[in-house]
C-alpha positions in Angstrom: 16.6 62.2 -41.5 15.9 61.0 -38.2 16.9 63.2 -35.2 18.9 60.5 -33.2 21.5 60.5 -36.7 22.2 63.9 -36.1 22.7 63.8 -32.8 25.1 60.7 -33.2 27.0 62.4 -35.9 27.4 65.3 -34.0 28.7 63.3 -31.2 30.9 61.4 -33.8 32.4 65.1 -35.0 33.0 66.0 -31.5 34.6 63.3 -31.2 37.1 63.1 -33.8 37.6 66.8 -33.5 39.4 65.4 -29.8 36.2 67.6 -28.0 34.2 64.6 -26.6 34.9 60.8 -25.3 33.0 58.3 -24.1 32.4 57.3 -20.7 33.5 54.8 -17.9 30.6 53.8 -17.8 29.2 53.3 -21.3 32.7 51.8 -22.5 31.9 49.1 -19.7 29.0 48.5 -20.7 29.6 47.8 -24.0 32.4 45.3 -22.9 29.6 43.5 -21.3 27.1 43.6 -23.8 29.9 41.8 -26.1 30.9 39.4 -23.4 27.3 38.2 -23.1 27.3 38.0 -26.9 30.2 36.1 -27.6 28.9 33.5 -24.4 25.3 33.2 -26.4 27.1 32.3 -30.1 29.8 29.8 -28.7 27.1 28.3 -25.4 23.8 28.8 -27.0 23.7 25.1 -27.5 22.7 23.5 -31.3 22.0 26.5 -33.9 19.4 23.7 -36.0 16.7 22.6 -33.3 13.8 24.1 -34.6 11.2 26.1 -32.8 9.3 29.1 -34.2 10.3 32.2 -32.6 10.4 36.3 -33.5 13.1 36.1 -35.6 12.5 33.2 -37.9 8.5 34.1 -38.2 9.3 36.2 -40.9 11.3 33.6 -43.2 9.3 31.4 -46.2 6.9 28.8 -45.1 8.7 26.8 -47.3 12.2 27.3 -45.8 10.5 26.7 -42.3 8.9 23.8 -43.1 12.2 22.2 -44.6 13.8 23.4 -41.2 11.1 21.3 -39.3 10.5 18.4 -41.3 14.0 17.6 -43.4 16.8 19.4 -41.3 19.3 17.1 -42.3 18.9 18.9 -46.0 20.4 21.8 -44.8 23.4 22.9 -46.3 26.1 23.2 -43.3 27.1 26.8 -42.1 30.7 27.7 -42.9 32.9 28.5 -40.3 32.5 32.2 -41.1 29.0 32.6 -40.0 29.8 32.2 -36.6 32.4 35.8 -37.3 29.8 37.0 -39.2 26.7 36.7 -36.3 29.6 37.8 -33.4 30.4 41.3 -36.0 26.6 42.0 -36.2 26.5 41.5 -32.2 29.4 44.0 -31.9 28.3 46.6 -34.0 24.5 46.4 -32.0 26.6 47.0 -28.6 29.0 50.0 -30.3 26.0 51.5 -31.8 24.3 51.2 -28.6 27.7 52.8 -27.0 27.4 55.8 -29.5 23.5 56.3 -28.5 24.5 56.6 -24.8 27.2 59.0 -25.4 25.4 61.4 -27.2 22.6 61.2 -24.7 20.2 59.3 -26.2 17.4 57.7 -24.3 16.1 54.1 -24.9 14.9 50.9 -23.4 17.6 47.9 -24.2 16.6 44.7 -25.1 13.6 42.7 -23.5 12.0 39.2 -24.3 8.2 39.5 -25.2 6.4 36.8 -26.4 3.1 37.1 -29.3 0.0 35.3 -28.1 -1.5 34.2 -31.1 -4.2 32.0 -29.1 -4.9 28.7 -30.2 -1.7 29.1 -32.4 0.5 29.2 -29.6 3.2 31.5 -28.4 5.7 32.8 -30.4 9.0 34.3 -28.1 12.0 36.6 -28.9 14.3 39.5 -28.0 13.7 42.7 -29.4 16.8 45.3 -29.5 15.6 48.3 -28.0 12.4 50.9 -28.1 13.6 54.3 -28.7 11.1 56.9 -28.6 7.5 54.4 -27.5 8.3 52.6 -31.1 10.5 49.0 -31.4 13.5 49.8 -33.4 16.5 46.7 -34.7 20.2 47.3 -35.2 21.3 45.7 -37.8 24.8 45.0 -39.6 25.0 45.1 -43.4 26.8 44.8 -46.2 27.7 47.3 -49.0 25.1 46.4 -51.4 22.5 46.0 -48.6 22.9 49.1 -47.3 22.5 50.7 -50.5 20.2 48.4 -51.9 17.6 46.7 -49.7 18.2 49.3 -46.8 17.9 51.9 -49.4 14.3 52.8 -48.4 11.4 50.8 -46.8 9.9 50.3 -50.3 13.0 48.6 -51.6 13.1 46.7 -47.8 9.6 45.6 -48.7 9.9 43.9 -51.9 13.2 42.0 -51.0 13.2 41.0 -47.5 14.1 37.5 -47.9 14.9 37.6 -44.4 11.6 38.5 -42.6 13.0 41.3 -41.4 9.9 43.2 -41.7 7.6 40.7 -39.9 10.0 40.0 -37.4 10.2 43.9 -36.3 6.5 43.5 -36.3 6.0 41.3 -34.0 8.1 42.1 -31.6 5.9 46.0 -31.7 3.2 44.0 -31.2 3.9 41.8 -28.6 5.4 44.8 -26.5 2.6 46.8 -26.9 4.7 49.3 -28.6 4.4 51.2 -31.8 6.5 49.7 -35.0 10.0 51.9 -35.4 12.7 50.8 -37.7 16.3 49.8 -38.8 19.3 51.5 -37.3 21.6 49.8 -40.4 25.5 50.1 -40.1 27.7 49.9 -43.3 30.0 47.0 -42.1 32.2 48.2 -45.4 32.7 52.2 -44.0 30.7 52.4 -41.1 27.8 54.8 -42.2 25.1 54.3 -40.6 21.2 55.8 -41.4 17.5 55.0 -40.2 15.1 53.4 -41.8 11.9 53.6 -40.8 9.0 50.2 -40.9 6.5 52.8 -39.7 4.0 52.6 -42.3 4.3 48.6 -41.9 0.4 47.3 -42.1 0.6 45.6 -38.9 -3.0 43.7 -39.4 -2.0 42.3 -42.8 1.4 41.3 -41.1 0.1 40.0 -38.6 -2.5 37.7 -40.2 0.0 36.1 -42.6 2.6 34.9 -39.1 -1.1 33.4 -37.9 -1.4 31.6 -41.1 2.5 30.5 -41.6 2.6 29.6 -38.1 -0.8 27.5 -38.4 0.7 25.6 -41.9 4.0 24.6 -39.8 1.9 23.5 -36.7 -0.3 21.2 -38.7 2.0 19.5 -40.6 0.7 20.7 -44.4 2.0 19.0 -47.4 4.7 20.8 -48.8 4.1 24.1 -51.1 7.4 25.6 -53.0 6.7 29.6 -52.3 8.7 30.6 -55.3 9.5 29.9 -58.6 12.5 29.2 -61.1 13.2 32.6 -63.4 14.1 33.4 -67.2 17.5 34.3 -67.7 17.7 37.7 -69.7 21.2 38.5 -71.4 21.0 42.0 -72.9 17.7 42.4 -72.4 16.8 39.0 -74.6 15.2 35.8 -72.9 18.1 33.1 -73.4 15.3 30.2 -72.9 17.7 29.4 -69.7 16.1 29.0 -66.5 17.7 29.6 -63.4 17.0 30.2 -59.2 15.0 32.8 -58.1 17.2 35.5 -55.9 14.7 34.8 -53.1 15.8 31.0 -53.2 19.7 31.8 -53.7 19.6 32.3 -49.7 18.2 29.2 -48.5 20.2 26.2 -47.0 17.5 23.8 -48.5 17.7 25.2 -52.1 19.3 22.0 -53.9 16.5 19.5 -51.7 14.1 21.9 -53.3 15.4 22.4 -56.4 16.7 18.7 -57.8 17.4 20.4 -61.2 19.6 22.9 -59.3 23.3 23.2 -60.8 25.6 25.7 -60.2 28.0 26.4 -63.6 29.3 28.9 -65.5 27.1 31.1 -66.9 25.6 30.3 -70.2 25.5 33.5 -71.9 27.8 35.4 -70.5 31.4 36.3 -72.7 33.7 37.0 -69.9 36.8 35.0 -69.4 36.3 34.0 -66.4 32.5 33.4 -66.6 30.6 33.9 -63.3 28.6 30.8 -61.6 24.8 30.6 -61.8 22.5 28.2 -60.0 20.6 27.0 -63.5 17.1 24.7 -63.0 18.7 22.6 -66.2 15.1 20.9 -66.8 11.9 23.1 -67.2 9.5 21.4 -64.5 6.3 23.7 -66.0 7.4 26.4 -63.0 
């Protein structure tokens, strides 16, 4: 455990024990912090111009070159995302509230930018450095937090976000040393650290040069991922259907033309759940 979660849950024991508050000073400026949010999601302009930046970097060159060459084959954001970015915003300033309070030290947010020479410049705004290493809040849900949050293993092998790369280059670009997630359970509020530490920055590192340098040259179109067998108690039903990786892109049905979401085909429930089937085996 790290010693910045003790030291939070002590302040959080103290606190509900009626022992401890929180300041003037750090309630106000988590008011800001969350005033200056809510002004960046509702007056930061169009969400779909595409630039590479820190916190896309670490994404599928195949959903970034979709975002750069067909954005109108993105599937539209529902209203929700909008509450879901502002909750993620308000947790980062509470947790950063809780930090103060129990007399935590750490450097807020900064913009850095990667050199990456002829490749460019690649900007964005890291959350804090806490102890000489870049660390991230982040907000997630039930079955993140106790799945891919679960350890930096499990993190590893299914960050479909980039979060990984992302924290990566931000340590870089600051000159810093690679930290981790501070994850909140938006379902409880349990929080834990998980630490990127043992991240191999130079293998990181060389695959945002090569992503970056496919985008800036305009390559031809390569699908990263393929379609999967569906298994229904532990037997192959000859169904194909979308990979989990590709169930979070935006551009999965301009990818995948086969694509249809229906009832599932093996399942024996009443109310059958819906799966994204590729109805025509393309060889992939």
């Amino acid at each position: 455990m790290h010693p910045v979660e003790l030291k939070v849950s002590l302040f959080l024991q103290n606190a509900l024990a009626g022992s401890t508050t929180i300041s003037e000073e750090v309630a106000d400026k988590v008011a800001s912090d969350v005033k200056s949010a809510m002004f960046k999601q509702f007056s930061g302009g169009p969400r779909d111009i595409f630039r590479l930046r820190m916190s896309n970097i670490g994404k599928p060159k195949c959903q970034l070159w979709f975002q750069k060459n067909d954005p109108d084959a993105k599937a539209p954001y529902p209203p929700s995302f909008l509450i879901n970015m502002i909750t993620g915003d308000i947790i980062e300033a509470v947790f950063k509230g809780l930090l103060r309070s129990a007399d935590v030290e750490f450097n807020d947010n900064d913009n850095v930018e990667l050199d990456l020479g002829d490749l460019g410049i690649i900007k964005g705004e890291y959350d804090m450095i806490l102890n000489g290493s870049v660390d991230d809040v982040k907000s997630a849900s039930d079955v993140s937090y106790n799945g891919r949050f679960e350890s930096f293993d499990k993190l590893e092998k299914s960050d479909d976000f980039g979060y990984i790369p992302q924290l990566v280059g931000y340590a870089i670009a600051a000159g810093k040393d690679v930290g981790g997630f501070w994850v909140v359970n938006k379902k409880d509020g349990a929080f834990k650290y998980v630490s990127v530490s043992s991240a191999n920055k130079e293998v990181i590192l060389q695959d945002i040069k090569e992503k970056v340098a496919y985008i800036n040259n305009d390559e031809p179109f390569e699908r990263c991922f393929t379609s999967v067998p569906e298994y229904y108690r532990k037997k192959a039903s000859g169904n194909l259907k979308l990979g989990k990786s590709c169930g979070w892109c935006n551009f999965k049905t301009k990818c995948w033309p086969q694509l249809k979401r229906i009832p599932s085909r093996v399942s024996q429930a009443k109310d059958k759940p819906l799966v994204d089937y590729i109805l025509i085996n393309d060889g992939k």
